[in-house]
N, C-alpha and C positions, 0 to 999 in steps of 0.2 A: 629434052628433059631439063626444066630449070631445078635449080637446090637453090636453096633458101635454109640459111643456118636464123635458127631464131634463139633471141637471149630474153631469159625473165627476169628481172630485178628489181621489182614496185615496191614488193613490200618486204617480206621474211622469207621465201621460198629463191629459190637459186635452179633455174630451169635452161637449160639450151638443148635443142634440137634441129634435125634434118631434114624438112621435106624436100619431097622433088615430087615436079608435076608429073601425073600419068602413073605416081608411084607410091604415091602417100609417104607415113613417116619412114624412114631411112634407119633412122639412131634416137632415142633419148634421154633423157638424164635428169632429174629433180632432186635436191638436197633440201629438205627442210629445217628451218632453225630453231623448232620448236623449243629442245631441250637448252638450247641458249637464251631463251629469254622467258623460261618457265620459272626462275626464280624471282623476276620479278611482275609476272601476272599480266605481263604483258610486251606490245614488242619497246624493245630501246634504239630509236634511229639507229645511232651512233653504231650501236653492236651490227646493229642488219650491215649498213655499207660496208663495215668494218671485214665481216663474213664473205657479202657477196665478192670483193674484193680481192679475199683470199684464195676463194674458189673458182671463183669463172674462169680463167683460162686454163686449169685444169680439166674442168670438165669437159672444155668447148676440145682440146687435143682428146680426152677420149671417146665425146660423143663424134667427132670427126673420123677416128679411127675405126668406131665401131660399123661408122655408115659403109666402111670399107672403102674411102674416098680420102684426097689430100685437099687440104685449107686451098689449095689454087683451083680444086675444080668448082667450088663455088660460085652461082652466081651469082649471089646477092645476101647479105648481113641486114635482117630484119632484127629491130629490140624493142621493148618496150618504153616507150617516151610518156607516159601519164596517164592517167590519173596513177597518184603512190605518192611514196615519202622521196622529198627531191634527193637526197644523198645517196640512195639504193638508187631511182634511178638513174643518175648520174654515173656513176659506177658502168651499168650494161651500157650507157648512151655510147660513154667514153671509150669502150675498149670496144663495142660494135662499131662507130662510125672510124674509128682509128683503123680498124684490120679490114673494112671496107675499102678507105685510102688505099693503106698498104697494099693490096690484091686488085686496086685500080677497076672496083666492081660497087652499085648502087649498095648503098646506106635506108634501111626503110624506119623510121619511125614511126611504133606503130600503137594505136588508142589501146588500152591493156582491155579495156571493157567492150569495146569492137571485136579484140583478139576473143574474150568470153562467151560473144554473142554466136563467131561460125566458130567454135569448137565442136557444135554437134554435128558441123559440115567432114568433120576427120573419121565418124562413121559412118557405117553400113545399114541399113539405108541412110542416104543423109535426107536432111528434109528439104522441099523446094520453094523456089519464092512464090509469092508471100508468104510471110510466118508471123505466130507475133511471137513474142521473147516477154519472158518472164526473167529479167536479170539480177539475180540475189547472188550479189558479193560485197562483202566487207561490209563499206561502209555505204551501201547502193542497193534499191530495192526497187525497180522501175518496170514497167509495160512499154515493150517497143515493139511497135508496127516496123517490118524488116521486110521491105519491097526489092534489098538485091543489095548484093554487095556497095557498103557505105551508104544506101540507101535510107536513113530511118526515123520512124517519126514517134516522138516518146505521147505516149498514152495515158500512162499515169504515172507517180512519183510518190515516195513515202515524203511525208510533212517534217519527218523530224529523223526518232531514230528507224534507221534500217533493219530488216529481220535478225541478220549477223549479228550486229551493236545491241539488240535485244537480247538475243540468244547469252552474247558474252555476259551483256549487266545482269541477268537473270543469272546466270553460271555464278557469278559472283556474289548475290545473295546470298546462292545457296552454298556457297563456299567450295565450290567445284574448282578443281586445277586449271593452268592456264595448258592449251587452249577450250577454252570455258565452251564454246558451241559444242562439238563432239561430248563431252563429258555430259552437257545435258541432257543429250540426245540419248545416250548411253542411260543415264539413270532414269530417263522417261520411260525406257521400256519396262523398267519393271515396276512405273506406279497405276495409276487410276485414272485415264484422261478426263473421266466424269466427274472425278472429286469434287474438283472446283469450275464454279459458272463462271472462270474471268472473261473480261468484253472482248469486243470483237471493234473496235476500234473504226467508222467508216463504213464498215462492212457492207450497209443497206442502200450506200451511194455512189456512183463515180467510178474511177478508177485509181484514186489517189489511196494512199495508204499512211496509218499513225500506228506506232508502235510504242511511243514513249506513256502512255497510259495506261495499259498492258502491263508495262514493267512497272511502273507506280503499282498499280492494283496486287502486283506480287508480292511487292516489299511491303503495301500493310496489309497484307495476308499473314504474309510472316510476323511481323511485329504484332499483330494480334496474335496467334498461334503462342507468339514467344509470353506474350504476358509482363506483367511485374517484378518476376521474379527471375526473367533473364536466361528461364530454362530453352535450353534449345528445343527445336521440335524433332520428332522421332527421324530418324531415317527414312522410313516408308512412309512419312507426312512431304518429306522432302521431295521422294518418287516422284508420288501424288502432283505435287505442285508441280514438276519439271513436265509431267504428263500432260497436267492439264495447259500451261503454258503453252507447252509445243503444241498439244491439240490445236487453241484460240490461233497461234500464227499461222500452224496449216490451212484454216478454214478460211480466214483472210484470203491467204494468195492465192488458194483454188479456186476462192468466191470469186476472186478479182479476174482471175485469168478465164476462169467461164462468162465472166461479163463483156472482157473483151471481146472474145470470142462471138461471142452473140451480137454486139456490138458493129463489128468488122465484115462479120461473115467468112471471118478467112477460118481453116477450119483444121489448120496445123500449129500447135504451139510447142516453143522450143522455150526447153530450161535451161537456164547460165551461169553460173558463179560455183563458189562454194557450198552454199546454203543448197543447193541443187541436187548435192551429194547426201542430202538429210534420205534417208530411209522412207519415215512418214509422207514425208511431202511426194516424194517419187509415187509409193503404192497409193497414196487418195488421190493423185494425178492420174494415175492410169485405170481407178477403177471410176473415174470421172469421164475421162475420154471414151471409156467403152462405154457407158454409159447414154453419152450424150454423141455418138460418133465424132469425135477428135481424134486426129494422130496426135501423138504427144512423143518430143525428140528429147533424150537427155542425153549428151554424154557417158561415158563411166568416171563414175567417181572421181580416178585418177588424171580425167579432164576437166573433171570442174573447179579443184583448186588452180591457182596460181602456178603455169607451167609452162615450158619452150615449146612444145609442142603447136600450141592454138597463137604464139605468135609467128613461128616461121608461116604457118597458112595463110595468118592476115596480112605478114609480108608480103607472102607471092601475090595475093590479093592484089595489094597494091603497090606493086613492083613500078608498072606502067608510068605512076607518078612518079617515084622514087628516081627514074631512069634517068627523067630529063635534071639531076640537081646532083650536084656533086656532094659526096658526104657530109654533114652535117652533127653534130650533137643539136639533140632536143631532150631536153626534161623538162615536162610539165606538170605540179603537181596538183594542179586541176586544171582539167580539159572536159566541156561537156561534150557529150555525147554529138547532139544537135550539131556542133560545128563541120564533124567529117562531110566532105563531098563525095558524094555516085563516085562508083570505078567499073569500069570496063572490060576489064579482064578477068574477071572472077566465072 
C-alpha cells in the first residue's frame, strides 16, 4: 500500500490529503479563504501565501493523524506546482519538497488541472479510458480527449474569457458578493432563464468557446434596463438576467461537449473544475446523457473546487517519475496542459 500526502496551494483554498493505493482517501482537510478576501471582491496574492503559509503545516500534522498514520510512514509528498498564483504555490512547493527531503522519500509535482481532470477517478464508479473532459476552472474552460493517465489531447479552448471569469464579471454587474460565481448561481434559481435571448457565443461551430460577448451583452442589458436616470433594476430583473446568463453558459458547454462526443465517438464525459459543481450544468448534463446514451462522471462538489485530495491521486499517478529525481521545488504559474508526458502506473 503506497500513501501519498498531497498539498493544495494554487490559488485561495488550503487543501492536504492522504491517499494510499488499494485504499483510497485516508484523511482530508480543505480551508477556504473566502471570508479573507471578501472584502475586497476578490483574491489578494499577498493574503493567499500569507494564509497558506500559516496554515499548512498545521493541517498536514492533523490530516496525518487523522489518517491514523505517522509523517514516516509516508511514501511520497505530491503538491501542486501550476498553473496558480506563484507565491501560493510556492508556499506547498517549498514545505512539500522540504518534508519530502527530510523523510528521504520522492517529491511529486503535480499539474493542478491534470490533478482536476482524475478527481472523478476518487469515485464510485470511476470512469474508464478514454473519456473526454470538460475542464471549467477558474480561469480555464477546455475539451480534453483523456486516453490514460497524462495522456491528453486538448479539443477545444475558450478564446478569451473562461465560464468562471464569466460567471465572476457577470456576479459583479450585478453587484453580487465575492465569491461572485456561487452567488449567481444562487440568484438564477429564482429568476426567469427565458427572460432574456442572450447569445450563445461559437455555439454553431467547432469546439472552441467565447464567453467575453456574453458578458458585454449583459452589461448593456443592464445599462439599458438602468436608463438615464440611474435607477437600478428591480431585484427579480436581476434574478431574470443571472438566469438567463447561466442558461446561455449551460447551453454552450453542453452544446460543446455533445459535439465532442459525437465527434470522438468516445461515449463517457468527465466534468472538472469548479464550475463543474454548478447545479444547472450537472442536471442538463445528465438529462443530455440519458438522452443521447452518455455516461457522464462528475465528482461531488467537494471535488471539484481546489482540494488535497485530487492532488495526492495525481501524485501516485505519477510517483514512477517522481522516483527517479531527488526532491525538487517547482512553481509554475503557467503550465499547459499539452506539455505532461503518458505515465504508467496509473
Amino acid at each position: 500500500m503506497v500513501k501519498v500526502l498531497g498539498i493544495e496551494t494554487s490559488c485561495d483554498e488550503t487543501g492536504v490529503a492522504v491517499y494510499a493505493s488499494g485504499r483510497g482517501l485516508l484523511a482530508e482537510a480543505l480551508f477556504s479563504q473566502v471570508e479573507i478576501h471578501k472584502p475586497f471582491g476578490g483574491v489578494v496574492p499577498e493574503l493567499a501565501s500569507r494564509d497558506h503559509a500559516a496554515r499548512l503545516a498545521p493541517m498536514i500534522r492533523a490530516v496525518v493523524g487523522e489518517a491514523q498514520i505517522t509523517l514516516e510512514d509516508l511514501d511520497a509528498v505530491a503538491y501542486a506546482a501550476g498553473p496558480g498564483l506563484i507565491g501560493a504555490l510556492m508556499v506547498g512547493a517549498s514545505l512539500g519538497a522540504s518534508l519530502a527531503l527530510a523523510l528521504a522519500i520522492p517529491a511529486v509535482p503535480v499539474h493542478h488541472m491534470e490533478a482536476h481532470l482524475l478527481a472523478a477517478m476518487l469515485e464510485t464508479p470511476r470512469p474508464e479510458f478514454p473519456f473526454i473532459a470538460l475542464l471549467v476552472s477558474g480561469g480555464h474552460t477546455q475539451l480534453v480527449r483523456v486516453r490514460g493517465h497524462g495522456d491528453y489531447e486538448t479539443l477545444g479552448n475558450t478564446l478569451d474569457d473562461a465560464a468562471g471569469e464569466a460567471f465572476d464579471k457577470v456576479a459583479r454587474l450585478l453587484s453580487l458578493p465575492y465569491p461572485g460565481g456561487p452567488a449567481l448561481a444562487a440568484l438564477a434559481e429564482r429568476g426567469d432563464a427565458a427572460a432574456f435571448a442572450f447569445p450563445r457565443p461559437l455555439k454553431s461551430r467547432g469546439l472552441d468557446m467565447s464567453f467575453s460577448g456574453l458578458k458585454t451583452a449583459v452589461r448593456l442589458e443592464l445599462e439599458k434596463r438602468r436608463g438615464g436616470d440611474g435607477v437600478a433594476p428591480s431585484p427579480s430583473l436581476h434574478a431574470d438576467v443571472a438566469a438567463s446568463f447561466q442558461a446561455a453558459v449551460v447551453d454552450t458547454l453542453v452544446t460543446k461537449c455533445l459535439r465532442a462526443v459525437d465527434e470522438t465517438g468516445i461515449r463517457q464525459l468527465v466534468i472538472a473544475g469548479g464550475v463543474g459543481a454548478n447545479t444547472a450544468l450537472r442536471e442538463e448534463l445528465r438529462l443530455q446523457g440519458e438522452r443521447h446514451g452518455i455516461v457522464v462522471h462528475y465528482p461531488r462538489p467537494g471535488l471539484c473546487t481546489d482540494n488535497g485530495a485530487m492532488i495526492a491521486y495525481a501524485g501516485w499517478c505519477r510517483l514512477g517519475d517522481a522516483a527517479r529525481e531527488s526532491p525538487r521545488i517547482v512553481a509554475r504559474p503557467r503550465w499547459p496542459l499539452d506539455e505532461l508526458r503518458p505515465v504508467g502506473n496509473g
